[in-house]
C-alpha positions in Angstrom: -11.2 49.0 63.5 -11.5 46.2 61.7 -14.2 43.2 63.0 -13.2 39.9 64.8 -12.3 37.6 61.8 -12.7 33.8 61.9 -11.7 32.1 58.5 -13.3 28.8 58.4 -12.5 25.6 56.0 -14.8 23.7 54.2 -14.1 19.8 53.7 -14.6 17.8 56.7 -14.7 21.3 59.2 -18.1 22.7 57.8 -19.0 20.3 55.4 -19.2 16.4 55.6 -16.5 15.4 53.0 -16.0 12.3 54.5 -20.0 12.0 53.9 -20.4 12.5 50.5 -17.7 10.4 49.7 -18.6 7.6 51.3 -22.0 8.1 49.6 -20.1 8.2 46.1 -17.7 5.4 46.8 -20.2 2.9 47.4 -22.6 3.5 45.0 -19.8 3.4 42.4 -17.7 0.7 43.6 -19.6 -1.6 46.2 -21.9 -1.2 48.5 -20.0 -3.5 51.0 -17.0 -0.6 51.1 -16.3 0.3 54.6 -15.2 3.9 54.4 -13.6 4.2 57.6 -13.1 7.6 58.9 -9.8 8.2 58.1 -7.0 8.0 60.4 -4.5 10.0 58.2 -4.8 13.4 56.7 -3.8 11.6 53.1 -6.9 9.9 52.5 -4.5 7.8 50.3 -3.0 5.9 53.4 -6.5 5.4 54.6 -7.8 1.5 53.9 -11.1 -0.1 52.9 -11.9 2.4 50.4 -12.1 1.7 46.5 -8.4 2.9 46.5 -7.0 0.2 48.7 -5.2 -1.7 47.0 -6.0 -1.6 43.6 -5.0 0.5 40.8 -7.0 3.7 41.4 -5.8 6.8 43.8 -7.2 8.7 45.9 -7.4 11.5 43.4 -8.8 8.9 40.6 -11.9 8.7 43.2 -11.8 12.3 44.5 -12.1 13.7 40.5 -14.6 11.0 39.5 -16.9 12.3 42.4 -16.3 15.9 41.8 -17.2 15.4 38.3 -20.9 13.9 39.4 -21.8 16.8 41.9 -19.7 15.5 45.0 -19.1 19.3 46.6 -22.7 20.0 45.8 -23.4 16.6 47.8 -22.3 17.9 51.2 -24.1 18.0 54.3 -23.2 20.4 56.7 -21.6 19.6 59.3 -23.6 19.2 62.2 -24.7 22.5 64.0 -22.4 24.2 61.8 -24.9 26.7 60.7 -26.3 27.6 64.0 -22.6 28.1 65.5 -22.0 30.6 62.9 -24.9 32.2 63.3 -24.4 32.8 66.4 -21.0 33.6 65.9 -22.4 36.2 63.1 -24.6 37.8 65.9 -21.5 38.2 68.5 -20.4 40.6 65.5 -17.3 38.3 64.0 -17.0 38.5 60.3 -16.9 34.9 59.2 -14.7 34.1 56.2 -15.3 30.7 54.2 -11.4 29.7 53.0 -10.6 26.9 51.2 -7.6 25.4 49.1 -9.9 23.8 46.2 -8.9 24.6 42.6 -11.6 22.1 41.2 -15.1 23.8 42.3 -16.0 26.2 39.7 -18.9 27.8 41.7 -19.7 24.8 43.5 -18.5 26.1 47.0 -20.3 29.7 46.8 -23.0 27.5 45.7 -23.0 24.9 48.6 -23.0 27.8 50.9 -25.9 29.9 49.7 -28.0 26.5 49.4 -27.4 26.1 53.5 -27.9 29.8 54.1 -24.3 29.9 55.6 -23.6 33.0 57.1 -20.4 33.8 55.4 -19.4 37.7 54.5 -16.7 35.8 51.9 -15.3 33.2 50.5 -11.3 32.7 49.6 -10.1 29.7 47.7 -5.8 29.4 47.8 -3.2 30.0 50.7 -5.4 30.3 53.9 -2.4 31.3 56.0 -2.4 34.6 53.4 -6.2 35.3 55.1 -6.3 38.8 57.6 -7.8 36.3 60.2 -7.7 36.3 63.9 -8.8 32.7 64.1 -9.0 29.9 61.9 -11.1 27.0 62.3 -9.5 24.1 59.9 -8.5 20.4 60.1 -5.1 20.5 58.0 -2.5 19.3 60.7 0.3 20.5 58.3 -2.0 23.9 57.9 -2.3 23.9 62.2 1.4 23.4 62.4 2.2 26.3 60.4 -0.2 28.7 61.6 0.7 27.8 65.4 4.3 28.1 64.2 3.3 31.6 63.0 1.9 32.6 66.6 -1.8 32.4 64.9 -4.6 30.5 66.8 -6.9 27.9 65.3 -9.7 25.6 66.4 -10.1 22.2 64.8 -12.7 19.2 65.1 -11.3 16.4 66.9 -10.9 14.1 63.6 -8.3 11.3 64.6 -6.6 12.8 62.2 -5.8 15.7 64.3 -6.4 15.0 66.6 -2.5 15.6 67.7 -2.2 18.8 65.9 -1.7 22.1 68.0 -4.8 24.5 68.5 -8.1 24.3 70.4 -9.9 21.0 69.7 -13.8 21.1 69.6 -16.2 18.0 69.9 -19.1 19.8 68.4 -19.7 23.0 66.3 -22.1 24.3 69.5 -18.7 24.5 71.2 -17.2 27.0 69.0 -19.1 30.6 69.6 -18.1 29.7 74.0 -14.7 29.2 72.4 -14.3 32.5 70.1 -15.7 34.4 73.2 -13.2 33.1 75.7 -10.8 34.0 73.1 -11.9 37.3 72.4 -12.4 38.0 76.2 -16.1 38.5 76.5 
């Protein structure tokens, strides 16, 4: 029998995307940006970053950050390590899964550097994962896994807030969650 499987995402679920590039953004193009958190999924809708209204995307910023060590600038999530720990010791297998095409090693690296207790990591279609529960803050990825009769947890980002699954505050929350889930 196989273990309990959690697959787990990595920008702005287990690592502070939001962070590093607001750290990036103002250092390269003012240090009076307000990087909101964003209220949207599509950081292109959100405003008062060096996108908004200007010529530059999104994805002009997002490749310009990557380039200069952006995924290696991550901090974790807060008491994201411990809660997978501790998840680790109730015997789940976590899984690291991520849709990035841009990382080169970056992500295995980020991982190791925070001793994240991860038995793999996946990069492509996360709904394709052998999972039993996914932890991720894609409302469009939420949607079609609850549409598929899979469960997920995600963090309560406004941006998700709405999106179906089991909401969680604070990574502590998550190993009371899995076990409720798993019965124990």
């Amino acid at each position: 029998m196989r273990p309990y499987t959690l697959a787990v995402d990595l920008d702005n679920t287990l690592a502070d995307y939001t962070g590093a590039l607001r750290r990036f953004a103002r250092a390269g193009y003012g240090a009076d940006l307000p990087c909101p958190d964003p209220a949207a999924y599509d950081f292109d809708l959100a405003d008062g970053w060096p996108w908004s209204g200007t010529g530059l995307t999104f994805w002009d910023v997002h490749s310009a950050a990557v380039a200069r060590g952006l995924y290696e600038d991550m901090d974790p999530m807060p008491g994201a390590r411990d809660a997978l720990m501790a998840l680790d010791r109730m015997g789940v297998r976590v899984l690291a899964a991520t849709s990035r095409t841009d990382d080169g090693d970056a992500s295995r690296e980020w991982l190791d550097r925070h001793a994240m207790p991860v038995a793999a990591l996946l990069h492509g279609d996360k709904t394709a994962v052998d999972a039993d529960l996914w932890v991720d803050d894609d409302p469009r990825l939420l949607a079609r896994l609850a549409a598929a009769g899979r469960t997920a947890l995600h963090p309560a980002h406004a941006y998700c807030a709405g999106a179906p699954g089991i909401v969680f505050r604070d990574w502590a929350e998550a190993p009371g969650i899995v076990a409720r889930l798993r019965g124990l």
